[in-house]
KETIMI-85989 format. One record per residue (C-alpha): residue in three letters; x, y, z. Coordinates in steps of 0.05 Angstrom, whole numbers, plus 5000, padded with zeros to 4 digits. Each point is the difference from the previous one (the first is absolute). Layout:
AlaXYZ/...
***
This chain:
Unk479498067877/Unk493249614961/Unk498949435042/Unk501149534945/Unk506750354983/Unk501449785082/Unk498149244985/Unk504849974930/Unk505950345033/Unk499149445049/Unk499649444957/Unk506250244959/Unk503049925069/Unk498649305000/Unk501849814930/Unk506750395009/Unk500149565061/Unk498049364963/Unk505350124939/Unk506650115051/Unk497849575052/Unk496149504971/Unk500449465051/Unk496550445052/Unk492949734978/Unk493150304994/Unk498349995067/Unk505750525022/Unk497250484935/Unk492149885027/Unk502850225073/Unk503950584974/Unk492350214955/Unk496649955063/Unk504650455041/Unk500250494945/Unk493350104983/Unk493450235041/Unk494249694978/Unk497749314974/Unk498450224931/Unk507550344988/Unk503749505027/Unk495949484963/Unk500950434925/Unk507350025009/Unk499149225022/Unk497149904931/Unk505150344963/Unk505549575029/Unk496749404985/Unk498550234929/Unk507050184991/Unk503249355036/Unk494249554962/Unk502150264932/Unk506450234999/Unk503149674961/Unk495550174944/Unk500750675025/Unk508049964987/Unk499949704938/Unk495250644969/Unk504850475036/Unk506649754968/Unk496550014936/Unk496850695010/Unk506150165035/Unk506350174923/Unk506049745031/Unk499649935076/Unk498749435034/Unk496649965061/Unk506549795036/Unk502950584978/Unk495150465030/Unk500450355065/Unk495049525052/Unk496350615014/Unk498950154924/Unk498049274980/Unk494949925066/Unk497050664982/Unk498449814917/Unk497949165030/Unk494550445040/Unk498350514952/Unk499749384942/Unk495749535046/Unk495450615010/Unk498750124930/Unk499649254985/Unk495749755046/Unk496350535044/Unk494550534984/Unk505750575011/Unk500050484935/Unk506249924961/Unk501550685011/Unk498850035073/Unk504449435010/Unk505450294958/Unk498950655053/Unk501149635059/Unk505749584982/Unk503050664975/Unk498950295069/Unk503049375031/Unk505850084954/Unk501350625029/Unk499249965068/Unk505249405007/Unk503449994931/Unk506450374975/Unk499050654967/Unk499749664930/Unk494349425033/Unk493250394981/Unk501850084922/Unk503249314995/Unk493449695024/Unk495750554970/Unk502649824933/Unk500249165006/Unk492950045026/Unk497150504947/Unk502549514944/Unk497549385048/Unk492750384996/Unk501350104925/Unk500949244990/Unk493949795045/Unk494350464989/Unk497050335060/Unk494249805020/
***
């Protein structure tokens, strides 16, 4: 597994962690980054994702629900909605290509999704790159 792919399976981790338990606290996510990952400059990009994501997410909600026909965020499975806030921050706000972000939260969609996870979040992600231009 890419090295990268390593630090954002991580950091879903901790926003899956943040969303059902959220009055666990950053520290307890940063501790869990740190015992995941080898090296300074992982731990520290999947550091900056979770920030990005916590920072901003409610922006990040409100463009999912609308990119999102007719399921609400509430509605989705916490795996599903933690995989499209991280895939959505990346295209946002980070130097990620669209498509490569789209990839990887496809990938993380699999790997702890349900069977249906990897299309659901392929297809509200295509349309959120389709509404924001990639870079």
């Amino acid at each position: 597994m890419a090295r990268r792919s390593r630090a954002r399976e991580v950091a879903l981790q901790v926003l899956f962690q943040d969303d059902l338990n959220p009055s666990a606290g950053p520290a307890r996510g940063d501790e869990f980054l740190r015992a995941r990952l080898q090296g300074e400059e992982l731990a520290e990009f999947a550091r900056s994702l979770v920030a990005g994501v916590r920072r901003n997410q409610g922006e990040l909600d409100a463009l999912l629900s609308r990119t999102a026909d007719n399921w609400s965020l509430e509605r989705m499975a916490a795996t599903d909605r933690n995989v499209l806030r991280l895939g959505a921050y990346e295209i946002l706000y980070t130097t990620t290509p669209g498509r490569v972000a789209i990839n990887e939260a496809v990938e993380l969609a699999k790997r702890f999704g349900t069977a249906h996870s990897a299309q659901f979040v392929n297809g509200i992600l295509d349309r959120f790159l389709e509404g924001h231009r990639e870079k």
